[in-house]
SEGULO-856601 format. One line per 8 residues: number of its first residue (from 1); their letters; for each residue x, y, z of C-alpha. Coordinates in pm, 1 decimal, padded with zeros to 6 digits. Last residue first. Layout:
NUM> A> X/Y/Z ~ ... .
end
This chain:
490> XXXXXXXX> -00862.5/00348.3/-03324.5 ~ -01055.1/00280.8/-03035.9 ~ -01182.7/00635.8/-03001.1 ~ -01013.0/00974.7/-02949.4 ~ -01220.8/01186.6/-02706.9 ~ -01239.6/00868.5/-02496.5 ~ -00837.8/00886.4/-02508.0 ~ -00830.9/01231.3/-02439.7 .
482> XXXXXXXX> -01048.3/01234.6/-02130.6 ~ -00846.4/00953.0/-02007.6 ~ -00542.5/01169.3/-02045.3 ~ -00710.3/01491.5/-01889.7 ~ -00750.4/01286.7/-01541.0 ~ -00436.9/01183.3/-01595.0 ~ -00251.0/01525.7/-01631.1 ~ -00477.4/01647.1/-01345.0 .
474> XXXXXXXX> -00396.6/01392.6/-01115.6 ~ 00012.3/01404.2/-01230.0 ~ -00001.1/01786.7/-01160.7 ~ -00207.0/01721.5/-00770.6 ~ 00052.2/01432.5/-00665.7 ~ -00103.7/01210.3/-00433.5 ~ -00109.8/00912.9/-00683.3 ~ 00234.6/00968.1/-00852.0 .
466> XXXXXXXX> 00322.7/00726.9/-01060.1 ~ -00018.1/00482.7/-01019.9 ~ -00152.4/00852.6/-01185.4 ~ 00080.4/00804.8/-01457.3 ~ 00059.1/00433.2/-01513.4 ~ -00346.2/00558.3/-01533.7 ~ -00290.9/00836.4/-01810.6 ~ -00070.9/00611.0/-02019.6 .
458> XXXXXXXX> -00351.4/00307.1/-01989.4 ~ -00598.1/00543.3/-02122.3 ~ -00391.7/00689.8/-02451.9 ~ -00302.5/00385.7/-02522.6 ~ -00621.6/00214.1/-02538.0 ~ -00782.2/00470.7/-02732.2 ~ -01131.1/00489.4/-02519.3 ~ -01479.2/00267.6/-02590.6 .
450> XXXXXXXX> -01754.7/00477.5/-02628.0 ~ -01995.1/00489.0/-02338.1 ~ -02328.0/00301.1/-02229.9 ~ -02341.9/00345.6/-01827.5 ~ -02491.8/00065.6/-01660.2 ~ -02814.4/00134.7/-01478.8 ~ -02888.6/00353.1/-01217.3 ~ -02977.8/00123.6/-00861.8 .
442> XXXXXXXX> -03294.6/00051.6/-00728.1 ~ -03374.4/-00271.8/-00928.2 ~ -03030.8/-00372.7/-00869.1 ~ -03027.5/-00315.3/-00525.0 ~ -03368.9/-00512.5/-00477.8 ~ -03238.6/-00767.0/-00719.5 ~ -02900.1/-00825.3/-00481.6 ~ -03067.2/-00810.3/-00177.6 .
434> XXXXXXXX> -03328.8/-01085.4/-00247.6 ~ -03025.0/-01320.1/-00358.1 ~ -02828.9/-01215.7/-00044.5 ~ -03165.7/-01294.1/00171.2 ~ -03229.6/-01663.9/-00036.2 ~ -02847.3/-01733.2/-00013.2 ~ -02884.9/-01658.3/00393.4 ~ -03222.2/-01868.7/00483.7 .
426> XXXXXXXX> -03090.7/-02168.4/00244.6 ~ -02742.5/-02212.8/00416.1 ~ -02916.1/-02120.6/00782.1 ~ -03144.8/-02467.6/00696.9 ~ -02852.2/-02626.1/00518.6 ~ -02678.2/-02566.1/00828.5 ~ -02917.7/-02700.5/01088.1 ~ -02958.0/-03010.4/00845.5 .
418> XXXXXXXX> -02590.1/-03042.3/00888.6 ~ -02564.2/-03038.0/01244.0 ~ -02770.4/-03242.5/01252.2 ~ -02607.5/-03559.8/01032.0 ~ -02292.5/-03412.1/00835.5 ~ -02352.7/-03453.1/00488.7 ~ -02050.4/-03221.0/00315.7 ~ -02176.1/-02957.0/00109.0 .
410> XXXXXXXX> -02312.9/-02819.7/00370.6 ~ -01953.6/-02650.1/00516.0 ~ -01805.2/-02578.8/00179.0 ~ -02175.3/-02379.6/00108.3 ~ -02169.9/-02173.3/00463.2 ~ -01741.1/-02067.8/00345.8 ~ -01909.2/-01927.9/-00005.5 ~ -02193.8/-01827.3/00188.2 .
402> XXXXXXXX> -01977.4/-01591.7/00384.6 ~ -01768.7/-01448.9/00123.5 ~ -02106.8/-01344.9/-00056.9 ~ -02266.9/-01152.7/00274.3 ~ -01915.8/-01013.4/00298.6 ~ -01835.4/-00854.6/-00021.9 ~ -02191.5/-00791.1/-00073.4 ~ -02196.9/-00411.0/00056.8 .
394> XXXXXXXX> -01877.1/-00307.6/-00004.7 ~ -01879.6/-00454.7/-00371.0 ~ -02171.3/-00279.6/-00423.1 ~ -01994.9/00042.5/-00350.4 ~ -01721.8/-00049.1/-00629.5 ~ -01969.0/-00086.0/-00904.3 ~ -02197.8/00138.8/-00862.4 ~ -02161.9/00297.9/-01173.8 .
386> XXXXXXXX> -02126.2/-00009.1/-01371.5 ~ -01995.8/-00007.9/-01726.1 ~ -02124.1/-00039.7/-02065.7 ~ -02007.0/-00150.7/-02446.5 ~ -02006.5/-00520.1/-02323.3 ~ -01665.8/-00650.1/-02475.6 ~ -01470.1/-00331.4/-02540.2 ~ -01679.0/-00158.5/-02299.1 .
378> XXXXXXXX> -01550.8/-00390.3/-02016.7 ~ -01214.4/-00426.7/-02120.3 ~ -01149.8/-00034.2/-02146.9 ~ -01298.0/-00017.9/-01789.1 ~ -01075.6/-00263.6/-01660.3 ~ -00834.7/-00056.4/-01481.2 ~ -01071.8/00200.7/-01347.8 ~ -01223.7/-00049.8/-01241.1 .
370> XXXXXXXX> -00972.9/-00239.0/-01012.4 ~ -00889.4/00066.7/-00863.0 ~ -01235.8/00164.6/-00743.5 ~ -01283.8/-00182.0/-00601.8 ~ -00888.4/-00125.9/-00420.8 ~ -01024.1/00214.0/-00241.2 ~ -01375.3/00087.2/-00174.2 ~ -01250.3/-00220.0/-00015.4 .
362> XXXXXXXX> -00993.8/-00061.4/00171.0 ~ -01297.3/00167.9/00319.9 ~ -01475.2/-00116.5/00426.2 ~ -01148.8/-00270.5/00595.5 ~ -01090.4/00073.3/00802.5 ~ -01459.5/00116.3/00861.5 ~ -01438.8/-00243.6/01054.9 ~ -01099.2/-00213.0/01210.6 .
354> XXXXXXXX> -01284.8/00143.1/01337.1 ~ -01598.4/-00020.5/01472.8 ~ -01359.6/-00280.6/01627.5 ~ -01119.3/-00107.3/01803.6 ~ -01427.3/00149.6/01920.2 ~ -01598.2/-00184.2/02061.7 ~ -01223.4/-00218.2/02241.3 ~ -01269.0/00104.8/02386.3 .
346> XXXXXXXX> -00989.7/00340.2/02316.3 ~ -00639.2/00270.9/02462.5 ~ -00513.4/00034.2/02267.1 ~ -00448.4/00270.6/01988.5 ~ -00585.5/00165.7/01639.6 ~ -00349.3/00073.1/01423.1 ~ -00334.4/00244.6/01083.9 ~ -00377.5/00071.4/00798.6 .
338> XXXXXXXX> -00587.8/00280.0/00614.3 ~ -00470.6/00669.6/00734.9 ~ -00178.6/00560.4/00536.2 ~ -00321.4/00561.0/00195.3 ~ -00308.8/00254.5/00010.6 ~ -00020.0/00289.2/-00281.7 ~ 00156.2/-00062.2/-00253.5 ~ -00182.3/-00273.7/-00252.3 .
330> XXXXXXXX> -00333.7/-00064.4/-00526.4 ~ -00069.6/-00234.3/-00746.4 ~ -00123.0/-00540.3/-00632.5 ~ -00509.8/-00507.8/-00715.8 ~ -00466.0/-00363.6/-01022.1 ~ -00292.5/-00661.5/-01145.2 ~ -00537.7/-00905.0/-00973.3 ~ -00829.1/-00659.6/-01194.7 .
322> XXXXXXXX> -00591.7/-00668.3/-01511.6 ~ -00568.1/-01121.5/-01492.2 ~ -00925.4/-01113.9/-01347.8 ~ -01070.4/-00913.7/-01671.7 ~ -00802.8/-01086.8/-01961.2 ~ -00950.8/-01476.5/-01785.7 ~ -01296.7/-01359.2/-01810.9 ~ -01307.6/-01230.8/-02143.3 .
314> XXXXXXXX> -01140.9/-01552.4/-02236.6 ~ -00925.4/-01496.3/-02588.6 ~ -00648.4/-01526.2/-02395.8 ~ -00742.0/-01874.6/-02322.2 ~ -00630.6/-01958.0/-02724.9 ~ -00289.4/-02007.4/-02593.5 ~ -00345.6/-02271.5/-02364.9 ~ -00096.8/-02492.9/-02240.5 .
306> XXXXXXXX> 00181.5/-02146.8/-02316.9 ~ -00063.1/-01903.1/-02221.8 ~ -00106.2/-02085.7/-01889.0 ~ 00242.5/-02089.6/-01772.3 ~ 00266.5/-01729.8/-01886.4 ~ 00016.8/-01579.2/-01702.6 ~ 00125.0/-01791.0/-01383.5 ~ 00442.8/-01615.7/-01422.6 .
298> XXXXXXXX> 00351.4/-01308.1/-01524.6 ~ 00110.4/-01318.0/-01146.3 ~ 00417.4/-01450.7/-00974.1 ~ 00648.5/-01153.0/-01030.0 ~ 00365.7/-00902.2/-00945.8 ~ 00321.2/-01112.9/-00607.1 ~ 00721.3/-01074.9/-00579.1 ~ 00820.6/-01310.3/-00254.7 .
290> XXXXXXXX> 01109.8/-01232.3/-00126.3 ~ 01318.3/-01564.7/-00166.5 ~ 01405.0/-01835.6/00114.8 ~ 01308.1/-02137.6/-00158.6 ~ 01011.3/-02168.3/00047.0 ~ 00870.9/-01877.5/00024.7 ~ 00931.8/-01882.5/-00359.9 ~ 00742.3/-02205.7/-00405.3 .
282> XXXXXXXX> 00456.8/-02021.6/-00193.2 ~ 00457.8/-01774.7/-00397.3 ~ 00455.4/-01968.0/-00681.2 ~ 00206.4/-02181.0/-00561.0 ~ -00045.4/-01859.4/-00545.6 ~ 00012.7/-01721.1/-00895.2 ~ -00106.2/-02108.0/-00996.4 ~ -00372.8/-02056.7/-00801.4 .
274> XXXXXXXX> -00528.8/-01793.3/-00894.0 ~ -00501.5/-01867.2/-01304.4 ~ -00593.1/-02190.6/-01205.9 ~ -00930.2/-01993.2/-01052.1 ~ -00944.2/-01729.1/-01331.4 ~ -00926.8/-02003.6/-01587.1 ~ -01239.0/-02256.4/-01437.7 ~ -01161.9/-02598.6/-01576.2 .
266> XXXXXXXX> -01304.3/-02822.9/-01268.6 ~ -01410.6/-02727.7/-00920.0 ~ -01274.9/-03074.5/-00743.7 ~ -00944.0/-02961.2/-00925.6 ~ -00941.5/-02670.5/-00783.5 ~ -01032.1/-02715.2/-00423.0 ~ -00795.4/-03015.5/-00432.8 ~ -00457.7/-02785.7/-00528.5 .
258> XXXXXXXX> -00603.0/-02516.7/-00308.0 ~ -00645.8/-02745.6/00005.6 ~ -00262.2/-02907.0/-00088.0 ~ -00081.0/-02586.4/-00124.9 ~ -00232.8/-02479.1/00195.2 ~ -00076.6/-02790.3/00401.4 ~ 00267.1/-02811.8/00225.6 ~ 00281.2/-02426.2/00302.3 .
250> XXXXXXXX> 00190.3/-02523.8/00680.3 ~ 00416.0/-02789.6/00717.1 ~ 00661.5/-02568.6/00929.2 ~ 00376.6/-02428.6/01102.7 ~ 00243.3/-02749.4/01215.9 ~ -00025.8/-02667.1/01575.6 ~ -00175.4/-02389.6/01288.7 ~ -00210.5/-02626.7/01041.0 .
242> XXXXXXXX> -00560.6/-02632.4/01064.7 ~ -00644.4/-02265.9/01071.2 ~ -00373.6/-02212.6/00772.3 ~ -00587.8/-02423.1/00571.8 ~ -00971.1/-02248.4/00660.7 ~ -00726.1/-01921.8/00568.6 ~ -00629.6/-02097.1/00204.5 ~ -00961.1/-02208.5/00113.3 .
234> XXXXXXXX> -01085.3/-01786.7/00235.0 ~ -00834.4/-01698.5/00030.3 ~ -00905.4/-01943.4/-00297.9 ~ -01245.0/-01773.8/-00323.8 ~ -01096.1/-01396.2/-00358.4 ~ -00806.3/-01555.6/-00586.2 ~ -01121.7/-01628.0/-00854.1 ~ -01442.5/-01765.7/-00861.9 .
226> XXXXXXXX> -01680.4/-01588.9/-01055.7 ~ -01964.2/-01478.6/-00831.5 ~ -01748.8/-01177.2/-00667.9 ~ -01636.2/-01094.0/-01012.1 ~ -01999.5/-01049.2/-01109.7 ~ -02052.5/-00726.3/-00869.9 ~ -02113.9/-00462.0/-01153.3 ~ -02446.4/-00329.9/-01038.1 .
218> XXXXXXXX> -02622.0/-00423.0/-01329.6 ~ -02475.9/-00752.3/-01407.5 ~ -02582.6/-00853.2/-01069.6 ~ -02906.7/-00742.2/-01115.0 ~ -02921.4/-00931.3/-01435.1 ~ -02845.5/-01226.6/-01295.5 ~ -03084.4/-01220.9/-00958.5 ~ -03339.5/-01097.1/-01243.6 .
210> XXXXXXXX> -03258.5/-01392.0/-01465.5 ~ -03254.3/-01711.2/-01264.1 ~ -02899.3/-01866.7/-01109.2 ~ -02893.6/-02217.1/-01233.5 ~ -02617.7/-02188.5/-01493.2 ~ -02368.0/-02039.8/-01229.0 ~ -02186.8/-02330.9/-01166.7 ~ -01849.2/-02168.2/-01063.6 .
202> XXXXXXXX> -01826.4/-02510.9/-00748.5 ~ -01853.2/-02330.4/-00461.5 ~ -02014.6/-01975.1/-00544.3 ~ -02219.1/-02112.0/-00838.0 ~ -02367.3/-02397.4/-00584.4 ~ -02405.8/-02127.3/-00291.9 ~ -02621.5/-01910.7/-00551.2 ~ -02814.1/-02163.7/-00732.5 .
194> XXXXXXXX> -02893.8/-02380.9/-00462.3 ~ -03237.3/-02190.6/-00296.1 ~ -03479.6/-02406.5/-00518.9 ~ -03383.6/-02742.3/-00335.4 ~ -03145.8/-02674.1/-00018.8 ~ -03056.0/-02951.1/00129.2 ~ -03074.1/-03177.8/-00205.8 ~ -02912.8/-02939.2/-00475.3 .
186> XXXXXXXX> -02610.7/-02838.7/-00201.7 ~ -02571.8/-03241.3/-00154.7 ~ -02602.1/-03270.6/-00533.0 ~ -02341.7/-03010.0/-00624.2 ~ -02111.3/-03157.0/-00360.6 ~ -02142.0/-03469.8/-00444.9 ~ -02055.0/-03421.6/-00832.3 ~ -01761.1/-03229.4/-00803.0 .
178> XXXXXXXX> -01620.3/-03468.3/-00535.2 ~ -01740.4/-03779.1/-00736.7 ~ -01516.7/-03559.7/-01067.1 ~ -01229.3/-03525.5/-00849.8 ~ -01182.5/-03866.3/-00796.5 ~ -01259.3/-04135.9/-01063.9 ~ -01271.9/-03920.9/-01325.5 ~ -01080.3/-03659.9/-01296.4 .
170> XXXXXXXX> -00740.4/-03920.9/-01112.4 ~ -00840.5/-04098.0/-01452.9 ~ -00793.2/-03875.8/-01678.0 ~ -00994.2/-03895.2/-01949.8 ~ -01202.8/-04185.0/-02158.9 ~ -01439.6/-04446.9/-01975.0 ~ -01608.6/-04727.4/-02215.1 ~ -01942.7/-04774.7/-02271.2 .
162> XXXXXXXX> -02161.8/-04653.9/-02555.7 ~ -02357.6/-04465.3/-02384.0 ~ -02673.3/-04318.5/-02570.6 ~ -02777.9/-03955.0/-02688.8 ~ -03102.1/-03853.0/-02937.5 ~ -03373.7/-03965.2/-02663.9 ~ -03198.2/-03654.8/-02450.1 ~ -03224.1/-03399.0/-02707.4 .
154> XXXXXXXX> -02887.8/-03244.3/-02862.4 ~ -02771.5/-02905.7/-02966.4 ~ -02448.7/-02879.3/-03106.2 ~ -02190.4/-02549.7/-03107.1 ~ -01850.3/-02471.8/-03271.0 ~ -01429.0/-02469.8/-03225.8 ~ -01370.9/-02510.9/-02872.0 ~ -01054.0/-02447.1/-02753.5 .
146> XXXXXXXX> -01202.3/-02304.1/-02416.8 ~ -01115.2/-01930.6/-02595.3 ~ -01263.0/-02017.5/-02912.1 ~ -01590.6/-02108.7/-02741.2 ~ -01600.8/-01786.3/-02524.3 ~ -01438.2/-01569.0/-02842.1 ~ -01751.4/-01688.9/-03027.1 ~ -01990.2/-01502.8/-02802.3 .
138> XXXXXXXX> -02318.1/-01696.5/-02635.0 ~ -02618.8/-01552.3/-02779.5 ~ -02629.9/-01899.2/-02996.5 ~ -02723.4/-02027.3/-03347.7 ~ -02710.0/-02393.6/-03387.1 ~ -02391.9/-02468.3/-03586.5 ~ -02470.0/-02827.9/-03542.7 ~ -02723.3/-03045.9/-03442.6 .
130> XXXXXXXX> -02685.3/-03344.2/-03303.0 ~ -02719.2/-03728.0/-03274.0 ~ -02487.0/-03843.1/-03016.5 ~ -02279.4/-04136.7/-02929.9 ~ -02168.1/-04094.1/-02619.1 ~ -01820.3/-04190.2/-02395.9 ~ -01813.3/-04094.9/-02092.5 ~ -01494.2/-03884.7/-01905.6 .
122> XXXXXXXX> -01670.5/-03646.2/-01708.5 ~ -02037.5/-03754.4/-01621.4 ~ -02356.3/-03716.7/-01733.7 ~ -02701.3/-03705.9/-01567.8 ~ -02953.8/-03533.4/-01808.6 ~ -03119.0/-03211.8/-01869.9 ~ -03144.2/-03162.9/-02209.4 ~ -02854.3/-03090.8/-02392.6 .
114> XXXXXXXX> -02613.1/-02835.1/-02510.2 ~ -02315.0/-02934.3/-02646.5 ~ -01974.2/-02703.2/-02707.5 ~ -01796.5/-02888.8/-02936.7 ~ -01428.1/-02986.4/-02962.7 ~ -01307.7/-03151.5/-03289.8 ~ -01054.5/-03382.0/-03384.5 ~ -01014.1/-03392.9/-03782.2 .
106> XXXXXXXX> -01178.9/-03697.7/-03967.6 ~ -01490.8/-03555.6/-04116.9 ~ -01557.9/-03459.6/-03781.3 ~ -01451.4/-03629.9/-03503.2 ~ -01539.0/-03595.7/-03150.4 ~ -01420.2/-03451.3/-02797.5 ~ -01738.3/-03306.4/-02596.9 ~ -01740.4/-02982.9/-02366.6 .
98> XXXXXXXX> -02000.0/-02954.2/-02149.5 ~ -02314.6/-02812.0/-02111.9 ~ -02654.0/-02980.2/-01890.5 ~ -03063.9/-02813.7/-01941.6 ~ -03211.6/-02479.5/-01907.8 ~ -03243.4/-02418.9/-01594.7 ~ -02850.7/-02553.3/-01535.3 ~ -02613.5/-02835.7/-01510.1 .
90> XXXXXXXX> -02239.6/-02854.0/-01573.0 ~ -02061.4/-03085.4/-01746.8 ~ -01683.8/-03146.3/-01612.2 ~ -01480.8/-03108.9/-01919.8 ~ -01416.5/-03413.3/-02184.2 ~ -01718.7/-03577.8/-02219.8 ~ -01657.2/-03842.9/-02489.0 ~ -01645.9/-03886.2/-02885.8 .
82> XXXXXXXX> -01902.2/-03998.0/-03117.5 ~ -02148.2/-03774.9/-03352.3 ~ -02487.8/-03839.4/-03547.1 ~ -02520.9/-03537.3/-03723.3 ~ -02907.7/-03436.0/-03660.5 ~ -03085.8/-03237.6/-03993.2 ~ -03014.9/-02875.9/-04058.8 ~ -02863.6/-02879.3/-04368.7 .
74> XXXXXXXX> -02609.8/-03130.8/-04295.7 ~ -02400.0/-03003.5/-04548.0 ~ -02372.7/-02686.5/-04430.6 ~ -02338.4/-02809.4/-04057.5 ~ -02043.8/-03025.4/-04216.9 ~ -01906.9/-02721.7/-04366.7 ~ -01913.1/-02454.5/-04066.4 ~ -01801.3/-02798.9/-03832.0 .
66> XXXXXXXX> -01472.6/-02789.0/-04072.9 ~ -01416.5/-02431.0/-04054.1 ~ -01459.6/-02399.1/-03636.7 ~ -01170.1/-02641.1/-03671.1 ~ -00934.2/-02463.6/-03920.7 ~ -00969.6/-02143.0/-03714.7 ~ -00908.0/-02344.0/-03358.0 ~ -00575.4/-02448.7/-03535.0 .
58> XXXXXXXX> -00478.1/-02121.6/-03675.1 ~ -00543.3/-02004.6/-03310.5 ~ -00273.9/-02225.4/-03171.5 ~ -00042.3/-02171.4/-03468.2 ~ -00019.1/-01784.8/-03375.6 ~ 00010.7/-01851.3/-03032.2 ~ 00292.7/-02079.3/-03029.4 ~ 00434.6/-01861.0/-03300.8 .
50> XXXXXXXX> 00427.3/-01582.9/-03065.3 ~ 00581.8/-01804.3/-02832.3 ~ 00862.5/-01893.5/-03065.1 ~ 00898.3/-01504.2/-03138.6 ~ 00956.6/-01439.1/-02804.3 ~ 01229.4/-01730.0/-02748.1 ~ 01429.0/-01615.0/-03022.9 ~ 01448.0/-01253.0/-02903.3 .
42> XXXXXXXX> 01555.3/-01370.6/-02592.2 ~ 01777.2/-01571.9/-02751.4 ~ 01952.7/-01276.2/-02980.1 ~ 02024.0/-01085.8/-02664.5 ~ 02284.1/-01337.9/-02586.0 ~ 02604.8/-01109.0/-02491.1 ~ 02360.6/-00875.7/-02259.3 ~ 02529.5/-00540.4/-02279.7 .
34> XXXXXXXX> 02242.3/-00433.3/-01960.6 ~ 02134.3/-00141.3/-02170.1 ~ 02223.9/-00381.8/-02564.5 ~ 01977.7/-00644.2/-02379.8 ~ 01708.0/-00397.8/-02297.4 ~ 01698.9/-00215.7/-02650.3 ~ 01699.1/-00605.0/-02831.5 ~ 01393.1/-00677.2/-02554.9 .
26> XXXXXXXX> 01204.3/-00367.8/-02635.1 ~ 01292.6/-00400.7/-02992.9 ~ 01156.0/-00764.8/-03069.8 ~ 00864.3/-00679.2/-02852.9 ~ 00740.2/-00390.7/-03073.0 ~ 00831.9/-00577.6/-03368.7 ~ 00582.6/-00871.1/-03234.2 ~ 00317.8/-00610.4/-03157.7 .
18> XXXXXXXX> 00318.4/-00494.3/-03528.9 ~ 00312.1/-00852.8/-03582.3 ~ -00065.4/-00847.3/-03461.7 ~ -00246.7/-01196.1/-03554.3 ~ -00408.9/-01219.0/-03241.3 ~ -00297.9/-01480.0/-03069.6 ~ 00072.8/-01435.5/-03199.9 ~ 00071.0/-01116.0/-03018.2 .
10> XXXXXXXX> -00053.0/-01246.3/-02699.9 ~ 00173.9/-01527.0/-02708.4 ~ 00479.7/-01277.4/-02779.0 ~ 00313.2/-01091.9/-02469.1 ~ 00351.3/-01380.1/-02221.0 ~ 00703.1/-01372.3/-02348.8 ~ 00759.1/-01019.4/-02290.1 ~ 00612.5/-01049.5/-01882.3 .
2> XX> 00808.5/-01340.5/-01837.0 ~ 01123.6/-01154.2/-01919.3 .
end
């Protein structure tokens, strides 16, 4: 059921009742199947999320209206605004973002501000003279999706603190000094050479430079840069490592590392979204249950739907949501050949060599996977896809996994052994940044193709998860997508 409710959100989000009816009859068909005696609530409860939804959006709506008419108004000149910092800023080349709570014209407002680059904290209160409704590159479903409903620009003579601390405190008094150290102990050791361990740790990508951007754009490795359940693993292994003498308290122990990891990162959706899937596995380990990673997944999609409705809006949050979807679903169908043991009577550098093509070659399989199942996404937002895409995730899957684990390390000062790390910190992220633009510059581009009929391409692929070694149900998909590019968006 979590699964129809997370889609009565959906539905209400966008404005589609034609989706509502659709979920109003799959759930009335399912209840009079199973002669369920109070189908009627079910039905209830999916049109009160959609409603959620609906008046979630409606709210963003009336808000982006009110900053269109002040910036009318305004003409131009500075607005002189007062609220407080209300997401952990982040810094980049081109000066610090964050999210900023105010009032306009009386209504609470969220505003995306973009300053010069200035030392600001979560939770301050400013009084700022901005501009609004500056015109930006950025998408409007990004700032609608964070609950934000418009953009200010602001100079650094044009803001001043006006004292008090707003937010919550266990942010700002806590989490936000952990944020905050470990971007400027990264910044410090490693000086121009930050930008890629700092957006690996702590999803600050703002000070990565264009080629190394657009070369990862290009070869369609951004979701190892955007933190995500890949990240939260390697948290969750260091845990297991140190609770290994406490086994019983070992859940307790990996619950807590991800639970700090996150909130020392900030508001990141494909991370909560992460982690939330992973505490309900755990919950459900220790509750004696079979854990149900699909199960999990609707249910952390629904938790955050329901805070958030407008987050489905996030590009980023619908492409790790289908990719960790794909994912468990590739996990099911790997071929045999892929797991299987090697025998313990070869060499043990044969062991390895073979563990080692085995794991590259799962790689491939579940990268190849996860695009064909966001493919749609991708030209529906960007109009292009990677074609080497799942091969460059091969190939920097474990240079990036490793500076992610290097950066956790320095970003704690630890005296010489430290400064050795840094030193190896800096070496590696300058190599992996190098590789990246070399492969990027070497590489085809992105693909530019129409986007398909939705239907028509998600059909084809639930056929070939059906049957993946079936030869009929290849061919039937393989004609499917064809069909549904042939057909268009409509």
């Amino acid at each position: 059921m979590v699964w129809l409710f997370s889609l009565g959100v959906v539905a209400g989000v966008y404005r589609s009742l034609s989706l509502v009816i659709v979920v109003m009859v799959v759930v009335l068909a399912r209840a009079a199947l199973l002669r369920a005696p109070h189908a009627w609530v079910c039905g209830a409860l999916v049109l009160a999320c959609a409603a959620a939804g609906r008046v979630s959006i409606a709210r963003v709506d009336a808000d982006w209206r009110t900053i269109e008419r002040a910036a009318q108004i305004a003409s131009g000149a500075p607005v002189r605004l007062r609220g407080w910092i209300d997401e952990f800023p982040q810094s980049g080349r081109y000066g610090t973002t964050f999210a900023f709570a105010t009032e306009i014209d009386g209504r609470p407002v969220r505003l995306w501000m973009r300053a010069a680059r200035f030392d600001v904290h979560y939770g301050d209160s400013l009084e700022i003279d901005a501009r609004l409704g500056t015109t930006s590159r950025t998408p409007a479903a990004f700032f609608t999706s964070r609950g934000v409903a418009g953009e200010a620009r602001a100079r650094f003579e044009g803001v001043r603190d006006i004292g008090s601390a707003r937010g919550c405190p266990l942010l700002r008094n806590v989490l936000w000094p952990m944020h905050r150290a470990a971007r400027c102990n990264l910044s410090r050791a490693l000086a121009g050479e930050s930008a890629l361990p700092v957006g690996l740790l702590l999803g600050e990508r703002g000070m990565l430079d264009r080629p190394a951007y657009e070369a990862v754009r290009d070869l369609g490795i951004a979701h190892l840069l955007a933190l995500s359940g890949m990240h939260l693993t390697m948290i969750a292994a260091l845990a297991v490592l140190a609770a290994r003498w406490t086994p019983r308290r070992r859940d307790g122990v990996v619950a807590l590392a991800l639970s700090l990891y996150v909130g020392v990162v900030g508001n990141v959706d494909s991370l909560t979204r992460a982690w939330l899937m992973a505490l309900l596995i755990l919950a459900a380990r220790a509750l004696v249950r079979p854990p149900r990673p699909l199960d999990s997944l609707g249910k952390a999609l629904l938790l955050m739907v329901l805070c958030a409705p407008h987050a489905v809006l996030s590009v980023g949050l619908q492409l790790s949501f289908v990719a960790t979807f794909a994912v468990l679903v590739c996990l099911d169908r790997l071929p045999a050949s892929l797991l299987r043991t090697p025998s313990p009577r070869i060499p043990a550098w044969r062991r390895v060599a073979i563990r080692g093509a085995q794991g590259a070659a799962i790689a491939f399989f579940v990268s190849l996977v996860v695009e064909l199942f966001i493919a749609p996404i991708q030209l529906h937002h960007f109009g292009r896809i990677s074609v080497v895409g799942p091969l460059a995730t091969v190939v920097f899957l474990v240079p990036i996994t490793a500076l992610q684990g290097m950066a956790l390390a320095a970003s704690f000062e630890l005296p010489v052994v430290g400064e050795a790390l840094a030193a190896s910190l800096g070496w590696a992220a300058s190599a992996t940044r190098d590789a990246v633009v070399l492969a990027g510059s070497v590489t085809p581009k992105p693909l530019a193709l129409p986007e398909p009929n939705w239907g028509w391409y998600y059909a084809a692929v639930l056929v070939l998860c059906a049957r993946p070694r079936n030869a009929v149900a290849l061919a039937i998909a393989a004609a499917g997508i064809a069909v549904s590019f042939l057909l268009g968006p409509g």
